[in-house]
C-alpha positions as CSV (number, residue, x, y, z in Angstrom):
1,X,57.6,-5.7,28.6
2,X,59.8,-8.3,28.2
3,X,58.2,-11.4,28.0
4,X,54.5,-11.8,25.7
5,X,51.4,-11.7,27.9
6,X,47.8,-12.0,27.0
7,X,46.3,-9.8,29.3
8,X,43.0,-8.8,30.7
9,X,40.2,-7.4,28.5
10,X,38.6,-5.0,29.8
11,X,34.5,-4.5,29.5
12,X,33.5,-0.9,28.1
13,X,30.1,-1.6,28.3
14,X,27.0,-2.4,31.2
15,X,25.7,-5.4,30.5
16,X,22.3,-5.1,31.7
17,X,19.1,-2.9,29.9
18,X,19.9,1.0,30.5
19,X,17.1,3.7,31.1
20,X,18.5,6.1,28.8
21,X,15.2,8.3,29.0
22,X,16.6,9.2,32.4
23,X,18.5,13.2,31.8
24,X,22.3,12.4,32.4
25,X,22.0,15.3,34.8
26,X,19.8,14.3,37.1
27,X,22.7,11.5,38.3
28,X,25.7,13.9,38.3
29,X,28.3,14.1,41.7
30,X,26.0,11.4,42.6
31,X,22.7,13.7,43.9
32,X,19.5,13.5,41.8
33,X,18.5,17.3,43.7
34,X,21.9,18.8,42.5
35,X,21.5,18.4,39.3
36,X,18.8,20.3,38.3
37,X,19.2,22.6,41.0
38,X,20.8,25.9,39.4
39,X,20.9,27.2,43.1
40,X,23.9,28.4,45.5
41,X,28.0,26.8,45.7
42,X,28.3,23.8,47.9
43,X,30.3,24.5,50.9
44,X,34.1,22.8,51.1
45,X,36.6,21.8,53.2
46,X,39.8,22.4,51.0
47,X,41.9,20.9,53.5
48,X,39.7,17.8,53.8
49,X,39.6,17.4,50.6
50,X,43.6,17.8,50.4
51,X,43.8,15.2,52.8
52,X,41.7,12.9,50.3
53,X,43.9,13.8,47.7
54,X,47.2,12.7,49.3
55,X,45.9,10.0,51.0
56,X,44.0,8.2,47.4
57,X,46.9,9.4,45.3
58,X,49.9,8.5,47.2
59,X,48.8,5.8,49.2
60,X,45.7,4.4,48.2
61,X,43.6,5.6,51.0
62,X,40.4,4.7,51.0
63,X,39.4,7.1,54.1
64,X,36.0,9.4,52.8
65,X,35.2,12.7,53.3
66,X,32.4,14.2,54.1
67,X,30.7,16.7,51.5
68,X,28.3,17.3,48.7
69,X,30.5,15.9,45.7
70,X,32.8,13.9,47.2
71,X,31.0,10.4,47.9
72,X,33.4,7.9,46.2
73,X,37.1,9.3,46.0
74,X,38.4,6.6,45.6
75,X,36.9,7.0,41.9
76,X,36.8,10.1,41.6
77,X,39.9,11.2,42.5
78,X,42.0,9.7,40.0
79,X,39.6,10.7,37.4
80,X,40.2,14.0,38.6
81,X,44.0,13.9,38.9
82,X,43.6,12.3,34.9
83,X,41.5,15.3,33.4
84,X,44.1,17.6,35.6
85,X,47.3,15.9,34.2
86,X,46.1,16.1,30.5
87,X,45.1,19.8,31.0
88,X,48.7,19.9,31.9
89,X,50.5,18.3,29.4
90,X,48.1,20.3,26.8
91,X,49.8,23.4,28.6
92,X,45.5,24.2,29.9
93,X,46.3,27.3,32.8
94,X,44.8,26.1,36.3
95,X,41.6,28.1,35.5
96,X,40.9,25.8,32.3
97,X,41.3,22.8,34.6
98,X,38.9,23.9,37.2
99,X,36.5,24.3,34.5
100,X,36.8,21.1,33.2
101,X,36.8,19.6,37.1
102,X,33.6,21.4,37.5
103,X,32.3,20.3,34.1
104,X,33.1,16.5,35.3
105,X,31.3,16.7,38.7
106,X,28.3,18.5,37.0
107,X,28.3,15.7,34.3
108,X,29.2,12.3,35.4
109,X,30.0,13.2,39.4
110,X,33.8,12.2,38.3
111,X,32.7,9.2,37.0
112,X,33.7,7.1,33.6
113,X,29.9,6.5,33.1
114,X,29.2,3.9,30.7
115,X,25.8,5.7,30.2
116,X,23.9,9.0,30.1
117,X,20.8,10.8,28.5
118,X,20.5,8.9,24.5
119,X,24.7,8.4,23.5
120,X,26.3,10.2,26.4
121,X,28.7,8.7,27.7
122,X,32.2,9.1,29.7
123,X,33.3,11.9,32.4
124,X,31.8,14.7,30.0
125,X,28.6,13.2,29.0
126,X,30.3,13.1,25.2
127,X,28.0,12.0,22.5
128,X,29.3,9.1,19.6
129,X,26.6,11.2,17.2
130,X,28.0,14.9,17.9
131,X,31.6,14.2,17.1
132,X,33.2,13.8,19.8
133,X,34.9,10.2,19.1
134,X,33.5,6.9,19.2
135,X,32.1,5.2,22.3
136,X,35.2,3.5,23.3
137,X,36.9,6.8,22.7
138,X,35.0,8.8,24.7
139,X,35.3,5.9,27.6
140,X,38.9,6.7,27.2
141,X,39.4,9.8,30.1
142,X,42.4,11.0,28.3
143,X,40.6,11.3,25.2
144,X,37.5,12.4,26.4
145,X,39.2,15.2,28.7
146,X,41.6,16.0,25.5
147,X,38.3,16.7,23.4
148,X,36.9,18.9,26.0
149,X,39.9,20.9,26.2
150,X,40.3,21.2,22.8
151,X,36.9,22.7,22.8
152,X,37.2,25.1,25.5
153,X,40.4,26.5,23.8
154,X,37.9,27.5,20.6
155,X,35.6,29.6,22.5
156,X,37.2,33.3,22.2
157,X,38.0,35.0,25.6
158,X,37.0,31.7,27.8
159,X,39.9,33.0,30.4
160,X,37.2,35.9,31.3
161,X,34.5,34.2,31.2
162,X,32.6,32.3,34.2
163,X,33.5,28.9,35.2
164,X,29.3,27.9,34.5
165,X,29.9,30.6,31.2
166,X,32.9,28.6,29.7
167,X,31.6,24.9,31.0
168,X,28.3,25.6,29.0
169,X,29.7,27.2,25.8
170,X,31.8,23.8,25.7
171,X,28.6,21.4,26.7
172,X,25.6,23.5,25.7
173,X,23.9,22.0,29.0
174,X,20.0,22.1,29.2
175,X,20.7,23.4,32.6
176,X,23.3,26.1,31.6
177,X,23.9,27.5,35.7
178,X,24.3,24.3,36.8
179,X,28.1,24.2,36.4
180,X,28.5,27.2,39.1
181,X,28.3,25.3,42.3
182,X,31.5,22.7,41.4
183,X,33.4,25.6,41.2
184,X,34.5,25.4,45.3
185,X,35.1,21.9,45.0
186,X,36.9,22.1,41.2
187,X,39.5,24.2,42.7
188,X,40.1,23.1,45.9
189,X,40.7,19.6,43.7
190,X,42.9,21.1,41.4
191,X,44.6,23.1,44.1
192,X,45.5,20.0,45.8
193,X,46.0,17.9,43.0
194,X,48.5,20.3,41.1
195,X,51.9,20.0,43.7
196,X,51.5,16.1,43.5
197,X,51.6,16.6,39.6
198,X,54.6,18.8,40.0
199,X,56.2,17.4,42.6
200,X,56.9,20.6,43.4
201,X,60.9,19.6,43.4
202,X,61.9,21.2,40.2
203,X,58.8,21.4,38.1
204,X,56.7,24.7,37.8
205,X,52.9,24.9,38.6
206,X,50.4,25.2,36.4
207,X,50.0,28.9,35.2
208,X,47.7,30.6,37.6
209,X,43.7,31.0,36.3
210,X,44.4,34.6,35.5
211,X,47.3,33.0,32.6
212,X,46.1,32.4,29.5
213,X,46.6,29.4,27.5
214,X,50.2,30.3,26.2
215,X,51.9,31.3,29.3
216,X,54.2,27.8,29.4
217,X,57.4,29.2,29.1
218,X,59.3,28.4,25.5
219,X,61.3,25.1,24.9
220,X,65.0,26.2,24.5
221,X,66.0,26.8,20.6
222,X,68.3,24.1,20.6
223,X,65.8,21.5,21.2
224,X,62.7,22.1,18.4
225,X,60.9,19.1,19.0
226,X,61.2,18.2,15.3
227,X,65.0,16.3,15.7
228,X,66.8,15.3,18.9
229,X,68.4,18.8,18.7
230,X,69.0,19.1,22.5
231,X,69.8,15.7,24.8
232,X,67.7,17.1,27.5
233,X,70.1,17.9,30.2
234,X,68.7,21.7,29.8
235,X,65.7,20.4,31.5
236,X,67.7,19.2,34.4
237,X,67.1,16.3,37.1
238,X,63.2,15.6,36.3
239,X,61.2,14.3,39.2
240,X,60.0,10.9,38.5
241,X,55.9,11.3,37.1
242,X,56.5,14.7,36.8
243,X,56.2,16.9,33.0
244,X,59.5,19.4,33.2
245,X,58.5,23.0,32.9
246,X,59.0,24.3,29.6
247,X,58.0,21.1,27.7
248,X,55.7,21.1,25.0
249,X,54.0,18.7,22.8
250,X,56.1,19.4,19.4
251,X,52.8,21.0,17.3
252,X,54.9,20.3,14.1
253,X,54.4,16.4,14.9
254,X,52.2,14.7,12.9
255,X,48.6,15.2,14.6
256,X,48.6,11.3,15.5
257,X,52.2,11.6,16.9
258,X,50.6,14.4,19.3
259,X,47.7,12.7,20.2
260,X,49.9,9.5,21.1
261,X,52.4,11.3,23.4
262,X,49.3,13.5,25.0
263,X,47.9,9.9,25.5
264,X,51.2,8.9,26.9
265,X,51.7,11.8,29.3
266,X,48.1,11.4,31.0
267,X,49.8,8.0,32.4
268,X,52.4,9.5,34.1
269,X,53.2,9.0,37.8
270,X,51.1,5.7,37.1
271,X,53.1,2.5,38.9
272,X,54.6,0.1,36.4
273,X,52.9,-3.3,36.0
274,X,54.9,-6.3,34.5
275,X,52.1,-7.8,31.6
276,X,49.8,-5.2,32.7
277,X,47.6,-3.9,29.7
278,X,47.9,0.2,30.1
279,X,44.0,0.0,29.6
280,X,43.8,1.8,33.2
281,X,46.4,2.6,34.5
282,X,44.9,5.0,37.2
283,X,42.5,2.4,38.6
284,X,43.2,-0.4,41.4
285,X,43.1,-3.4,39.1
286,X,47.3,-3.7,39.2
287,X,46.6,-5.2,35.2
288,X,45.4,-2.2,34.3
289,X,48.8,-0.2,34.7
290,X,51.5,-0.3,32.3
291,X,54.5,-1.5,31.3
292,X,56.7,-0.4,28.7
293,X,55.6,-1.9,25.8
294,X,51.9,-1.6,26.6
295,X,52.4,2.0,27.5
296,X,53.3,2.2,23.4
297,X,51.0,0.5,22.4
298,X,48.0,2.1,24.1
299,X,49.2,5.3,23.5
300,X,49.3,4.7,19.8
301,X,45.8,3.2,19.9
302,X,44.3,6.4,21.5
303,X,45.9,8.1,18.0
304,X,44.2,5.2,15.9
305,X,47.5,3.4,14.8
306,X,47.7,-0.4,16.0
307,X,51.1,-1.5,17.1
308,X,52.0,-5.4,18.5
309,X,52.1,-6.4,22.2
310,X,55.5,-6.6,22.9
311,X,58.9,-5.1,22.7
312,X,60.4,-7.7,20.6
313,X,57.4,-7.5,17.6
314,X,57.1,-3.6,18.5
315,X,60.8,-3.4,17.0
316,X,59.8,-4.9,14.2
317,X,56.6,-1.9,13.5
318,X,57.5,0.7,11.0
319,X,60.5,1.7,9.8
320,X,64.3,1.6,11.3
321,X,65.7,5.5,11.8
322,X,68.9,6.5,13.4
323,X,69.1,7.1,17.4
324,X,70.5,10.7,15.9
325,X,67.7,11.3,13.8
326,X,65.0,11.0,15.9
327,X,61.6,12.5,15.9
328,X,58.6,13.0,18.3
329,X,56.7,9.7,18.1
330,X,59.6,7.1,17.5
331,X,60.0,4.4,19.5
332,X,63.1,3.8,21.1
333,X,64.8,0.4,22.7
334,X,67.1,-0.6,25.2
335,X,68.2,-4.1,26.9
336,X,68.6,-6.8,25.4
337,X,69.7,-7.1,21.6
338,X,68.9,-4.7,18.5
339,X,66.4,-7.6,17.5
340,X,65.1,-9.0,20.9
341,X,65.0,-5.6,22.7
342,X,63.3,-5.8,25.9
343,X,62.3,-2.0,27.1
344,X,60.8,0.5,25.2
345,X,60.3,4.4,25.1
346,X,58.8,7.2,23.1
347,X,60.6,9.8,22.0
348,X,58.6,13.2,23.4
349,X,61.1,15.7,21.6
350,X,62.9,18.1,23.0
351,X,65.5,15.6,23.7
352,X,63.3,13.5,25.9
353,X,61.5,10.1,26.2
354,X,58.6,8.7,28.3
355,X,58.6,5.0,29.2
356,X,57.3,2.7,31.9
357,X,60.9,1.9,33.3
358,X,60.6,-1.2,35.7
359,X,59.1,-2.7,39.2
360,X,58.4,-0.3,41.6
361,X,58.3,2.5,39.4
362,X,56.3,4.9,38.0
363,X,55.4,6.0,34.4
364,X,58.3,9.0,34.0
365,X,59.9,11.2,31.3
366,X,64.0,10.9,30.9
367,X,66.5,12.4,28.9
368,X,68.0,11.0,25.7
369,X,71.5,11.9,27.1
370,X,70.4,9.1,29.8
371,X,69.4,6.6,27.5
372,X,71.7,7.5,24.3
373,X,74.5,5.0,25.0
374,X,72.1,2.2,25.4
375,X,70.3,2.7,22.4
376,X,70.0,-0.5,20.2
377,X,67.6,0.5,17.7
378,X,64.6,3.0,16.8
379,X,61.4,2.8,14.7
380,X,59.6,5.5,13.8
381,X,55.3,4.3,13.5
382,X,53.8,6.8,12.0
C-alpha cells in the first residue's frame, strides 16, 4: 500500500440476543430436517454445481442452483474455495478436503456463523473453551480450517477411514452419521473447485483421495526453505493465484512464520484492493481484499505478531537482514526508496515471495529472481 488508510472495521459479532440453547446442528446447510437426520446422501448435479463454481469464483455470479446444500453460493462458495485452498497449501490430499467440505456443510451449511450450540462458532462449529483459538480466531476461516486440518492429520489412518468416520473423530458430533450425506456435494465442490486453484496451466492437482498426506512431491535441494538457496526459476512460469507444485511451507520456520505464510497463501487468487484491509478478502465488500501491505499485516495477525499499516512504518518493524540472507517470513520491499518503500512481500522460501502486486491483480506468488534487482531493503518480524 502506498499511501496510509484507515480502513473499515469489520463487526465479528451479532448484535442482537442469540438463542444459544438451540443445537448448532439443527441449522447446518441451512435445513433444520438435515441435520438430525442421519439418513441417506443427498442427490447432486456435479455439473450444476460446477457451473456455480465458475460462475461465483471467476465472475461473481450470482445465478443459484437448485439442491439440498447449496441455497446461498454466493456465500458458500468462497468459504468453500477458502477451506480448499488452505488444505492445499497445508499439502491436505483431495480426500482430506472433502472431509473438511463435508464437515463445513454438516456444521455451519458453509457459513462463517457468528453463533452455534454454547461457544461454537465459525465454519466448524469451533469452541473458544476447547482450544481451538479465540473467538475472533476461530471467525478467521483460514484459521479455523487450518485447526481442523491440523486435527484430522492426528487421527492415525484417517486416509482409510470414512468421510462421517474421519469428520467425527475430528468434531466428536452428537450426531456422529450425520457427516455422510455432504459427502456427494463435498466432492463434487472440491472437484470443481481444485482446477480453478491450479489453474491447471502449470500447477499439479491436489493428490488424489487415495494419497496420503505426504505425497507433495519434494522441494528441490537447492532451495531448503531456511535461506534463499534457490531464486525460484526451478519452479518455472507460476500462474497468477496459483501455489507451484512442489512448494512447501518451510517446517523448520519458526511456527509463527508458518502460520503467517499458511495465512497468506489462503488469500491467494483474491483481487488486489488499494486501502483495502485484507480482513476478507474472499467476500464482496472490495475493502475487504488486500493490498500489499495489509496482506502482511493480516497475515502476521493470524500468527499473533502485530505489525503497522503501511509499507513505509512496516519497513521500519524488526530488524534489517540482507536481500541474500533471507528467510521464510521476512518482509521484502520494492518501489520507492530503502526508507519510503511502497510495495511489500513475504518471503515464502524456496526462493519465492507472495504479495498483493497492484490494480487489477490478484494475490500471487513470484520468484526472488523477479524481484532481486529491485530489492531496497528486508526485515525480518519474527
Amino acid at each position: 500500500m502506498k499511501k496510509k488508510s484507515t480502513g473499515a472495521v469489520v463487526g465479528l459479532f451479532a448484535s442482537g440476543p442469540l438463542l444459544l440453547a438451540v443445537p448448532i446442528l439443527g441449522i447446518a446447510a441451512g435445513s433444520a430436517s438435515a441435520s438430525c437426520s442421519t439418513g441417506g446422501t443427498q442427490a447432486v448435479d456435479t455439473s450444476a454445481v460446477a457451473a456455480q463454481v465458475k460462475a461465483i469464483l471467476d465472475g461473481g455470479g450470482k445465478g443459484t442452483v437448485s439442491m439440498p446444500g447449496l441455497d446461498g453460493p454466493a456465500e458458500q462458495i468462497p468459504n468453500a474455495k477458502t477451506i480448499q485452498a488452505t488444505g492445499v497449501a497445508m499439502n491436505i490430499p483431495a480426500r482430506g478436503q472433502i472431509v473438511a467440505l463435508a464437515t463445513a456443510l454438516q456444521e455451519s451449511g458453509l457459513r462463517n456463523l457468528t453463533y452455534g450450540d454454547r461457544d461454537s462458532l465459525g465454519l466448524f462449529q469451533q469452541r473458544p473453551s476447547q482450544g481451538w483459538g479465540t473467538a475472533n480466531e476461530i471467525l478467521d476461516p483460514v484459521h479455523s480450517s487450518t485447526k481442523f486440518y491440523e486435527a484430522l492429520k492426528k487421527v492415525s489412518g484417517w486416509q482409510s477411514l470414512s468421510v462421517t468416520q474421519a469428520a467425527q473423530t475430528v468434531q466428536k458430533s452428537g450426531f456422529p452419521e450425520a457427516y455422510a450425506k455432504w459427502e456427494p456435494l463435498a466432492t463434487a465442490l472440491q472437484q470443481a473447485i481444485e482446477p480453478l486453484l491450479s489453474k491447471a496451466s502449470g500447477t499439479s492437482p491436489s493428490p488424489s483421495p487415495s494419497s496420503s498426506d505426504s505425497t507433495a512431491s519434494s522441494p528441490p535441494s537447492t532451495a531448503d526453505g531456511c535461506t534463499t538457496g534457490g531464486d525460484g526459476t526451478n519452479f518455472g512460469t507460476i500462474p497468477p493465484g496459483a501455489v507451484p507444485a512442489g512448494y512447501k511451507i518451510p517446517a523448520g520456520a519458526p511456527p509463527k512464520v508458518q502460520t503467517a505464510i499458511r495465512w497468506a497463501l489462503g488469500q491467494l487468487d483474491t483481487p488486489y484492493q488499494w486501502g483495502g484491509s485484507c480482513t476478507d478478502s474472499h467476500g464482496p465488500d472490495p475493502m475487504g481484499r488486500c493490498d500489499c501491505s495489509s496482506l502482511m499485516q493480516q497475515a502476521y495477525k493470524a500468527a499473533g505478531v502485530t505489525l503497522t499499516r503501511t509499507t513505509y512504518t512496516q519497513v521500519k518493524e524488526g530488524k534489517a537482514v540482507s536481500a541474500d540472507a533471507l528467510q521464510p517470513g521476512d518482509l521484502v520491499f520494492t518501489e520507492g526508496t530503502s526508507h519510503v518503500p511502497e510495495h511489500v512481500g513475504m518471503f515464502i522460501g524456496q526462493g519465492l515471495i507472495i504479495n498483493a502486486p497492484h490494480t487489477g491483480d490478484v494475490v500471487r506468488i513470484a520468484t526472488l529472481a523477479s524481484w532481486k534487482s529491485q530489492i531496497l531493503a528486508a526485515r525480518r518480524v519474527v
